[in-house]
C-alpha positions as CSV (number, residue, x, y, z in Angstrom):
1,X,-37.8,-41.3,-1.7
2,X,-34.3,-42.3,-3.4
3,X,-34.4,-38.6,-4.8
4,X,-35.4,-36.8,-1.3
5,X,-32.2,-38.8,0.1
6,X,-29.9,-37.9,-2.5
7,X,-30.7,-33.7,-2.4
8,X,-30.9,-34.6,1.3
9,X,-26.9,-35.6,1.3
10,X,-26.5,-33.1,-1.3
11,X,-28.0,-30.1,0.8
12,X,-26.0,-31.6,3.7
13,X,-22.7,-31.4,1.7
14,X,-23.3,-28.4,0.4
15,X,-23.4,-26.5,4.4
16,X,-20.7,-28.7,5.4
17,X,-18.4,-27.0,2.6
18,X,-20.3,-23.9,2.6
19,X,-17.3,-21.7,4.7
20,X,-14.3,-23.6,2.1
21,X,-14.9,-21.7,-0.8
22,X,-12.2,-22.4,-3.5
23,X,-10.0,-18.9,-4.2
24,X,-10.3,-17.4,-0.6
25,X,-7.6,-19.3,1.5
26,X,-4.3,-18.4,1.0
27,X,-2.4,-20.6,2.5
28,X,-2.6,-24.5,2.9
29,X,-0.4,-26.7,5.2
30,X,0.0,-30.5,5.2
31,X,-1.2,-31.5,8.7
32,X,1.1,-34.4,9.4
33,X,0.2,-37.3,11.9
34,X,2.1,-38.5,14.8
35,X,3.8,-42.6,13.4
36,X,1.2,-45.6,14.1
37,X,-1.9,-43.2,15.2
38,X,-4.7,-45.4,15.3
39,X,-7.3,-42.5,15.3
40,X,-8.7,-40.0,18.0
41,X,-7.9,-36.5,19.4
42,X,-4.9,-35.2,18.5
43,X,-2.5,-31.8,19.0
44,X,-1.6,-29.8,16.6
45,X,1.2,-27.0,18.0
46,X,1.2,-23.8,15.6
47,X,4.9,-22.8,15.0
48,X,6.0,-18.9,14.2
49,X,4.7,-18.9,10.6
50,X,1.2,-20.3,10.9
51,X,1.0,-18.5,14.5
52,X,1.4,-14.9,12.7
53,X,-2.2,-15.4,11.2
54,X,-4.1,-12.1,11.3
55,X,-6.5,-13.5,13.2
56,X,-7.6,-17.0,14.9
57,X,-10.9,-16.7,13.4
58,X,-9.3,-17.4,10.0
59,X,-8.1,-21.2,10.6
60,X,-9.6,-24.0,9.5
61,X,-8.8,-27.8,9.8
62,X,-9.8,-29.0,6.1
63,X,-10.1,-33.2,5.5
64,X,-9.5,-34.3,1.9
65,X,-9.5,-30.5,0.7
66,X,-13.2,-30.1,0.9
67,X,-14.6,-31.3,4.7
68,X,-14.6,-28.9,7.5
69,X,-13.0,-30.4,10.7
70,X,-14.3,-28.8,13.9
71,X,-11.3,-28.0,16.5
72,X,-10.8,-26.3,19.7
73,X,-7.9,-23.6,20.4
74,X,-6.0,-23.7,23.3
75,X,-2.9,-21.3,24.7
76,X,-1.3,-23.1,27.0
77,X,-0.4,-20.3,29.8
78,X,-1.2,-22.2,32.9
79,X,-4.5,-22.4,33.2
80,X,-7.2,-25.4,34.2
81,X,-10.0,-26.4,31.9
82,X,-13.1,-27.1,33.5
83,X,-16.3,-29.1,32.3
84,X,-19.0,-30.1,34.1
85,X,-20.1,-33.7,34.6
86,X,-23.5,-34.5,33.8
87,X,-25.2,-35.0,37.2
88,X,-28.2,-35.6,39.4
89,X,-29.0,-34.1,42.9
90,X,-30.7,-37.0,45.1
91,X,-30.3,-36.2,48.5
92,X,-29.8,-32.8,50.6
93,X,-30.0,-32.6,53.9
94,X,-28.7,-30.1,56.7
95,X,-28.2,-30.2,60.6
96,X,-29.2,-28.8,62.2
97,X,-32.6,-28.1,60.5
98,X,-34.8,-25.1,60.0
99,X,-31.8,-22.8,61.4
100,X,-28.2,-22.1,60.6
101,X,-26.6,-25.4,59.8
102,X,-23.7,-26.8,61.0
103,X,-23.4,-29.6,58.4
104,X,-24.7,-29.4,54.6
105,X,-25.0,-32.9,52.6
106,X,-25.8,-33.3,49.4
107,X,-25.6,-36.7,47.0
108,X,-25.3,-36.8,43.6
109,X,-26.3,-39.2,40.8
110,X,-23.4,-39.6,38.3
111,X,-25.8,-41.8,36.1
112,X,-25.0,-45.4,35.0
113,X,-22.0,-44.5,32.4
114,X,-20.0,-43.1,35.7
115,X,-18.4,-40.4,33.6
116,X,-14.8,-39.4,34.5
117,X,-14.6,-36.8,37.3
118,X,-11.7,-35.3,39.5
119,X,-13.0,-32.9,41.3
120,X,-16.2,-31.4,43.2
121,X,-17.0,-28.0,42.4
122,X,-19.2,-25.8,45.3
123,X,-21.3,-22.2,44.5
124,X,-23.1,-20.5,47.3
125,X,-23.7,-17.1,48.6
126,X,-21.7,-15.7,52.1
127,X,-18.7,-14.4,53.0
128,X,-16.0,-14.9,56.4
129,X,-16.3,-18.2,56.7
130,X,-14.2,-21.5,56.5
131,X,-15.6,-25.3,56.3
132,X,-14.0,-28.7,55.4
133,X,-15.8,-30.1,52.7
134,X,-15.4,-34.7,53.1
135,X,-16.4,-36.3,49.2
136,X,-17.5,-40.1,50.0
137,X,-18.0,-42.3,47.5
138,X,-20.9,-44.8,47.5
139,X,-22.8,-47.7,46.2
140,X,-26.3,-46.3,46.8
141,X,-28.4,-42.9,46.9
142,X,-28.8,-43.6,50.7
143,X,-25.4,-45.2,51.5
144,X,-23.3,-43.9,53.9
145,X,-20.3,-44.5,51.3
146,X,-15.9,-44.3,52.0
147,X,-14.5,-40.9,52.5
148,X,-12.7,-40.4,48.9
149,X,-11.4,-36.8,49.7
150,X,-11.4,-34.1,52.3
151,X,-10.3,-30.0,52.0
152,X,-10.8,-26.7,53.0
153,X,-13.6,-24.6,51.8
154,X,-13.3,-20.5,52.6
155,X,-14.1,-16.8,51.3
156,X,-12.4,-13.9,53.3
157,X,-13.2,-11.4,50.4
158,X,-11.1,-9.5,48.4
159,X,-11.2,-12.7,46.2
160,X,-9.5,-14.8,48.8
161,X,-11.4,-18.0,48.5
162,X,-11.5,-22.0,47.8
163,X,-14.7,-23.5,46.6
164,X,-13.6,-26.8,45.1
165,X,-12.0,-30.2,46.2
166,X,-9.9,-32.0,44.4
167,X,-11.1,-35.9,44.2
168,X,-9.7,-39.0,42.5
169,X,-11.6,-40.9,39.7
170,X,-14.5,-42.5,40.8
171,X,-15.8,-45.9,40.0
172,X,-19.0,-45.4,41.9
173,X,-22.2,-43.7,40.4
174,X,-23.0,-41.9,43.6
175,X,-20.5,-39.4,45.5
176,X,-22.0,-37.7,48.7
177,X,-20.5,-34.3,49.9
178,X,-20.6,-33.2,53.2
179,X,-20.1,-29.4,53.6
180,X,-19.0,-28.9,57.8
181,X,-18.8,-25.8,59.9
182,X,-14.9,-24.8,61.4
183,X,-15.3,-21.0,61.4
184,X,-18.0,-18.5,60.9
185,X,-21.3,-19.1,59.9
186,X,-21.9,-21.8,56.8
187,X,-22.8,-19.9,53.4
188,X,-25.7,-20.5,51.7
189,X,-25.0,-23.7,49.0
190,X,-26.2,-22.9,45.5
191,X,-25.4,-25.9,43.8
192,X,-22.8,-28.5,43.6
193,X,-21.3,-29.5,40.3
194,X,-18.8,-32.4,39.6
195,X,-16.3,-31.5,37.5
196,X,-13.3,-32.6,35.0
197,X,-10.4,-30.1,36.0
198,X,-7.2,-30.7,33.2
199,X,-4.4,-28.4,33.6
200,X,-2.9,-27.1,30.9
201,X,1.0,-26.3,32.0
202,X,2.4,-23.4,30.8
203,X,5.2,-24.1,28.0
204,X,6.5,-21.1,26.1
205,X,8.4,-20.5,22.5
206,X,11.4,-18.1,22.0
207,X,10.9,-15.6,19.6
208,X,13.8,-15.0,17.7
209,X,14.3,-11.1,17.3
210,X,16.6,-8.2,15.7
211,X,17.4,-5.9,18.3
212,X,18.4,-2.5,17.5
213,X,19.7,-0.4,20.8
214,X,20.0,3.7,20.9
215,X,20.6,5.7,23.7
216,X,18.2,9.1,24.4
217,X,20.5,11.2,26.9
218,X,18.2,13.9,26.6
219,X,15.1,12.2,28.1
220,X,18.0,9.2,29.7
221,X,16.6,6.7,28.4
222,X,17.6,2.9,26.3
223,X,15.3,2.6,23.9
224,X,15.3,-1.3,22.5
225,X,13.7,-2.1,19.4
226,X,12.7,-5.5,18.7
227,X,12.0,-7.3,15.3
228,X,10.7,-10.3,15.0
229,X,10.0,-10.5,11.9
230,X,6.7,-11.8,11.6
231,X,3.6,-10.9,13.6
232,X,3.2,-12.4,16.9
233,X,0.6,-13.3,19.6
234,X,0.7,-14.4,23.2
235,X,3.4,-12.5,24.1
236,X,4.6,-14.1,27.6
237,X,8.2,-12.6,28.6
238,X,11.1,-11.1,27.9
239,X,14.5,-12.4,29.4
240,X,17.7,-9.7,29.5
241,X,21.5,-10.7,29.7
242,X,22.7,-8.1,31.6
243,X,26.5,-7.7,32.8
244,X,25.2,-5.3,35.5
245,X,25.0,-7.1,39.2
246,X,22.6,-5.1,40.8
247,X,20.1,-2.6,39.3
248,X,16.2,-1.4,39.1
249,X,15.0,0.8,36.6
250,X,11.5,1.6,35.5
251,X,10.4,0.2,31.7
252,X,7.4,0.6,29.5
253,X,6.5,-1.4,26.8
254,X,5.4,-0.6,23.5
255,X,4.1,-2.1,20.7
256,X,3.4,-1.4,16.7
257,X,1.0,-3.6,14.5
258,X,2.6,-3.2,11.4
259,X,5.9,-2.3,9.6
260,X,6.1,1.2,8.4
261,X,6.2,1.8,4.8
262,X,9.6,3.2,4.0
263,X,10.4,6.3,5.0
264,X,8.1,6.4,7.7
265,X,8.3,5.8,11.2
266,X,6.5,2.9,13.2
267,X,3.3,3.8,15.3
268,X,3.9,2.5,18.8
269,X,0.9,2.1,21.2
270,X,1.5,1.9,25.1
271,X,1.3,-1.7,26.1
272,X,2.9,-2.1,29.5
273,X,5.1,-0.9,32.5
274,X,7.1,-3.3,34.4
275,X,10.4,-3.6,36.4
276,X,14.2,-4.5,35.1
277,X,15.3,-5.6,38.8
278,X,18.2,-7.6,39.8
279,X,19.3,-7.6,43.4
280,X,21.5,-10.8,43.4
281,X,24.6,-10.6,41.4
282,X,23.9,-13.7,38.2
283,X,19.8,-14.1,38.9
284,X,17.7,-13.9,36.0
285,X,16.0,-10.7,34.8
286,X,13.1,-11.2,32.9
287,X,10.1,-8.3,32.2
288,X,6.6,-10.0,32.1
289,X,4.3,-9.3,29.1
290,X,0.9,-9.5,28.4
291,X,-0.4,-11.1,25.4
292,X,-1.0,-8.6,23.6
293,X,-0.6,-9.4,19.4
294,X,2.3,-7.1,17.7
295,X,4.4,-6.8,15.0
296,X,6.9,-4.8,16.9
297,X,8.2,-4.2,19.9
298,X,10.0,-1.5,21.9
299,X,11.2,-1.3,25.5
300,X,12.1,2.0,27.0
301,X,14.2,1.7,30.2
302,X,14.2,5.0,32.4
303,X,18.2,5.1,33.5
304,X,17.8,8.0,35.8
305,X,21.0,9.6,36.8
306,X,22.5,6.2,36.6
307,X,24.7,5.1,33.5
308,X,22.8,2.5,30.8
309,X,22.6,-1.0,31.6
310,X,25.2,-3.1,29.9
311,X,22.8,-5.4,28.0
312,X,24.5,-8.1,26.0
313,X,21.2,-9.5,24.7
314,X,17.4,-9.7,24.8
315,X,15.3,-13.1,24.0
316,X,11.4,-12.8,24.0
317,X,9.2,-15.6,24.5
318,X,5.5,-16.3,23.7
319,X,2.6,-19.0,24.7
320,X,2.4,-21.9,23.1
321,X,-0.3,-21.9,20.6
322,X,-2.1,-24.7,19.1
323,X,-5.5,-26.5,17.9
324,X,-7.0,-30.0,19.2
325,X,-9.2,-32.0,16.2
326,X,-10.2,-35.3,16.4
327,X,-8.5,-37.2,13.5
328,X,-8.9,-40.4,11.7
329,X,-5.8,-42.9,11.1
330,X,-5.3,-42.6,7.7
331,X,-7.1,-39.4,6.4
332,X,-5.3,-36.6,4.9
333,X,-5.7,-33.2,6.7
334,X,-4.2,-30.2,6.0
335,X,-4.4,-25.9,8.0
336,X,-6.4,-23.2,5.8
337,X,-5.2,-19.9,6.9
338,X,-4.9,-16.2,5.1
339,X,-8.3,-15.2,4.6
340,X,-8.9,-11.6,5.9
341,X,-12.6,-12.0,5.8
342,X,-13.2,-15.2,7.2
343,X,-16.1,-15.7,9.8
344,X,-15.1,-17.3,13.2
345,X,-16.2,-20.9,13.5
346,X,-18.8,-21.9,15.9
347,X,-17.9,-25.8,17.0
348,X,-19.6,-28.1,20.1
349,X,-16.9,-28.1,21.7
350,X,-18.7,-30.5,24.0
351,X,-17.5,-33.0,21.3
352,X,-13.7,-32.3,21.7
353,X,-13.1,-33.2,25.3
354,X,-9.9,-32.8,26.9
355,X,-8.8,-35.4,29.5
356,X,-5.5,-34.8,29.3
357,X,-2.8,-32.1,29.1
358,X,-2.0,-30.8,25.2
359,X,1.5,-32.1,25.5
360,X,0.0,-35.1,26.8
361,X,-2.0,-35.7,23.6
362,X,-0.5,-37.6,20.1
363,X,1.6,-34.5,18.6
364,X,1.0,-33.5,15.2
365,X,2.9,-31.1,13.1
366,X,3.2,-29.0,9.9
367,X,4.3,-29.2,6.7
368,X,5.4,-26.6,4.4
369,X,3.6,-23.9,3.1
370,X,1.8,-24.5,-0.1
371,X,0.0,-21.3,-1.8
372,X,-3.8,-22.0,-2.8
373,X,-4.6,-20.0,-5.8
374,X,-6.6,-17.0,-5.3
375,X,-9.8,-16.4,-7.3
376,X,-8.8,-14.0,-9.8
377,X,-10.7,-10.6,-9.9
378,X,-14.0,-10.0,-11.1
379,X,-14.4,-9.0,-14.9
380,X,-15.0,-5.8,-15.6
381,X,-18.7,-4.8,-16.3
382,X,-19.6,-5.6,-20.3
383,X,-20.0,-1.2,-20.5
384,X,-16.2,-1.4,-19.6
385,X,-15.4,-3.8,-22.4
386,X,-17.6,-2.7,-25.1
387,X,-17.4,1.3,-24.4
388,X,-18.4,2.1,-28.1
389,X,-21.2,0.0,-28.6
390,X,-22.6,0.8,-24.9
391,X,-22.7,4.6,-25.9
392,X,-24.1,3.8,-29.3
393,X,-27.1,2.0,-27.6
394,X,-27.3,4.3,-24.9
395,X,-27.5,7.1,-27.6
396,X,-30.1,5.0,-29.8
397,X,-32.6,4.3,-26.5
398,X,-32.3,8.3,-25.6
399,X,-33.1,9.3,-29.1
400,X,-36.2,6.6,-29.4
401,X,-37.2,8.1,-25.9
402,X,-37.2,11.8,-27.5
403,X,-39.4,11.1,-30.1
404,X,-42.0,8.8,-28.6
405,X,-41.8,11.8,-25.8
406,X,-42.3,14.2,-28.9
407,X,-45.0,12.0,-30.1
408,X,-47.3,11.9,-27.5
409,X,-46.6,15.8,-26.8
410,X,-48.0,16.5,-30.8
411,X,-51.3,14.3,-30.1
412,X,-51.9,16.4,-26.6
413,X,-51.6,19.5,-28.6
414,X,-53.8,18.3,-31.6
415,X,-56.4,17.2,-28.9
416,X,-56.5,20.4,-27.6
């Protein structure tokens, strides 16, 4: 038994560190903790160097240079993070019955751990309509509960609709929603979830860039290059310092993957079309990108008849980039990145939840980069290395061939 436990552990360590094999990583950064962490999940925003990865498959979160730590990526552009909260239907009921109701109820069973919830998410079927939906919260699976929250529930089409309502935490285990009729008939209700809704707030990073500026009268156009420098994701925005008060011209944005050898020109690919537009004298101007990955960028602005902007400057910005692990006070973690091949990780990340905003979260940060050796190349095959004695063998085996071949051609013949 003592030996099935001990290949057990060793089995178990072996696919734990099966994806970290030594000479494949290039690149290793000291992962360094926020002062007096005491342990849990933890934000770790990638800056410019570590953000210019090939890919986001290739990171991974390595504790005491051997265990794999599972993590979960996040931009943050603005967005909401959803997860359903583990839930039970009890009760539903609508009025009038056996027709088209006017009122839908349904009660739910959070269970006895009251998870954390903060909003109630609805899913049904119908179109041109609007209810109010009233979320009470109660002591019992049949008690008439206190109203917690109250808004509007609608589809109009064309992707004009509302289907959740926004609650505050509950302490109760049971939360009763009562879906009411205001205009049009009621839809047909799916299914209600309860949900955990965090926001993630949209914080971008400047990019510094070279800008290089020629002017194409033939075709009347500003052509601006941009150089970052390093390869870039997420792209959000670029902001123009114009001396110009009013103006709009047409752009297109284009983008190239890599740097050119020398001598050659960069391959641009079409990425965008957008607006340089200013109508009060001093407002911002700023072109919205999409995030699209590149390695360079070029803006063509389409001057018309009229003379070229007077740009003094260009500034682009990307999304904040960054990972979410859960860390132990004390333990040494470091970022594995530069490994073309690497397979994308496949976490639960049911076992990373995020309560909170990233920038809400203990803030980690990186180190400098330290190189990992590479494995050094395969040896060549032992006929590469020993050319003289592989043809002498090779020669000898042909020759032994010949005559056993001559051989047993001399007995046929004899036989015959």
């Amino acid at each position: 038994m003592r030996y099935a436990a001990l290949l057990a552990l060793v089995v178990a360590a072996t696919i734990a560190a099966a994806d970290l094999p030594p000479g494949k990583w290039a690149t290793a950064r000291e992962i360094t903790l926020p002062s007096g962490f005491e342990g849990g999940m933890v934000y770790l925003p990638l800056d410019a160097e570590a953000a210019s990865a090939d890919s986001t498959d290739e990171y991974r979160i390595v504790q005491g240079g051997a265990a794999e730590v599972p993590y979960r990526m996040l931009v943050e552009n603005g967005e909401v993070l959803s997860r359903v909260v583990p839930s039970k239907v009890v009760q539903w009921s609508e009025l009038p019955a056996g027709g088209k109701p006017d009122i839908i109820q349904v009660t739910l069973d959070l269970g006895p751990e009251k998870p954390a919830a903060n909003a109630i998410s609805l899913h049904f079927t119908g179109d041109k309509f609007q209810a109010t939906a009233e979320v009470f919260e109660a002591t019992g699976a049949t008690n008439t509960g206190v109203s917690r929250a109250s808004g509007q529930i609608f589809r109009w089409g064309g992707g004009f609709a509302q289907s959740w309502v926004e609650i505050n935490r509950t302490a109760e285990r049971y939360l009763r929603v009562a879906l009411k009729k205001e205009q049009g008939a009621l839809p047909k209700l799916d299914s209600v979830d309860v949900v955990y809704r965090v926001p993630i707030p949209r914080r971008l990073v400047e990019v510094p860039v070279k800008l290089t500026r020629t002017e194409d009268r033939k075709q009347k156009e500003t052509v601006l290059q941009l150089d970052p420098g390093l390869f870039v994701r997420d792209l959000a925005e670029a902001s123009f310092e114009v001396r110009d008060e009013r103006f709009d011209r047409s752009v297109s944005v284009e983008v190239a993957q890599d740097v050119p050898l020398p001598g050659l020109k960069p391959v641009y690919i079409g990425f965008s079309y957008g607006r340089l537009t200013r109508e009060l004298a001093s407002a911002p101007v700023t072109l919205v990108l999409d995030t699209i990955p590149a390695r360079l960028i070029r803006i063509v602005i389409e001057n018309g008849d009229d003379r070229p902007l007077q740009i003094a400057g260009v500034k682009v910005w990307r999304g904040q980039r960054g990972l979410v692990f859960n860390a132990q006070a004390g333990a040494k973690y470091e970022l594995w990145y530069g490994r073309k091949d690497a397979p994308e990780p496949v976490y639960d990340l049911a076992k990373l939840p995020l309560d909170v905003a990233p920038d809400q979260l203990p803030q980690a940060a990186l180190a400098a980069v330290r190189a990992l050796p590479l494995a050094p190349p395969p040896p060549p095959p032992w006929s590469e290395t020993h050319r003289a004695l592989f043809w002498a063998v090779l020669i000898t085996v042909v020759v032994l061939l010949l005559l056993v071949i001559f051989r047993a051609m001399r007995k046929t013949s004899i036989a015959t």
